[in-house]
N, C-alpha and C positions, 0 to 999 in steps of 0.2 A: 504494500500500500504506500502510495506516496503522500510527502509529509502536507500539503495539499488536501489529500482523503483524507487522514487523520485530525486535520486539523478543524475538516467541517461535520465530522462524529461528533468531537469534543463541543464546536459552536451551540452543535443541534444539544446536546445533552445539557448546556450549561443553556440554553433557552427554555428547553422542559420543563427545569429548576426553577428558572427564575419565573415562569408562569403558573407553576404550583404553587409560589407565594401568592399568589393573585385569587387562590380558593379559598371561597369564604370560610370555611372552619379555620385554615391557616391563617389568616389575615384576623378575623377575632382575637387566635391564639398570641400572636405575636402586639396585638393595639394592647391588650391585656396581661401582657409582659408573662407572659406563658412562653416558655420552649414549644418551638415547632415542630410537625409531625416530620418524620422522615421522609423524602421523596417518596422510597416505596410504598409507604403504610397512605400515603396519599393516593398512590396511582392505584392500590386498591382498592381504597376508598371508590373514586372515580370509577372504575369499573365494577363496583359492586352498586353504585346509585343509575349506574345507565342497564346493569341486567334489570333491577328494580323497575324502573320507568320502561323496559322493553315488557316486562313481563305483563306490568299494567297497561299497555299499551294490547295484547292481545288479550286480557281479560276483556277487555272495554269494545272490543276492535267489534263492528255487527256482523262478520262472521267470523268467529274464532279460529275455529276450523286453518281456513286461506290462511290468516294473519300467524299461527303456529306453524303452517307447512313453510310456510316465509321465512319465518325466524329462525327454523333448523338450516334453510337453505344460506343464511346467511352465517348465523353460526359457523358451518362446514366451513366456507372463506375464508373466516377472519381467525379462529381459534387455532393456536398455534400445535405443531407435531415436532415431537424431539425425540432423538431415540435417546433409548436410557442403556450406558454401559453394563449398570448393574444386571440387563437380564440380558447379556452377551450379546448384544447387536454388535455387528459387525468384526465380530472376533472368526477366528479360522478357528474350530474346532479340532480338526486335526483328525486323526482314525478314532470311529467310536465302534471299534467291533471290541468283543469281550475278550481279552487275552487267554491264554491255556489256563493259567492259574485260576482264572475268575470260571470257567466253563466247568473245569475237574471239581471246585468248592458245590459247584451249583447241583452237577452231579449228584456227589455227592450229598448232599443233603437235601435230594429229593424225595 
C-alpha cells in the first residue's frame, strides 16, 4: 500500500471519530463532563438503534410480509463474512486416513 492509501484509511478513521463526537449520547456525555463512550461501544450503539428503527419499520410497514423478505434481502448485502481460523479454514489438513497403529487399536477393541 502506498503511503498515499495509508494515509487516507487513517483521514477516513480519524473523521469517523470525530463525527461520533457529534452523537447525541456523546455530546450530552462530554457538555456534562462525563468520559466518552469509546468509538466502538458507539458504533454499536449506532447499529443496534438502526436494527431497532428497521425492525419497527417492518412491524409498521402495510405489508409485513414484502417489507421482511426486503430486509433479509438487504441484510445478505451488507452483513459482513469472515472466516474464522479457529475452525481450520483455510489450513491444509494434510492425510487424514487412520495410521496402522490407530486401525490395529480399533480392531482390536471391537
Amino acid at each position: 500500500m502506498s503511503k498515499e492509501g495509508s494515509e487516507r484509511g487513517l483521514i477516513l478513521s480519524l473523521l469517523c471519530e470525530h463525527l461520533l463526537l457529534l452523537h447525541p449520547e456523546q455530546s450530552a456525555r462530554l457538555k456534562n463532563k462525563q468520559p466518552g463512550l469509546p468509538a466502538g461501544c458507539l458504533i454499536e450503539r449506532l447499529k443496534t438503534e438502526a436494527l431497532i428503527d428497521t425492525v419497527k419499520s417492518v412491524v409498521n410497514a402495510k405489508d409485513p410480509d414484502i417489507a421482511l423478505n426486503d430486509l433479509i434481502d438487504g441484510l445478505e448485502l451488507v452483513l459482513p463474512t469472515r472466516e474464522s481460523s479457529r475452525h481450520m479454514a483455510g489450513r491444509d489438513l494434510g492425510n487424514q486416513e487412520p495410521k496402522p497403529s490407530l486401525i490395529r487399536y480399533a480392531q482390536h477393541n471391537a
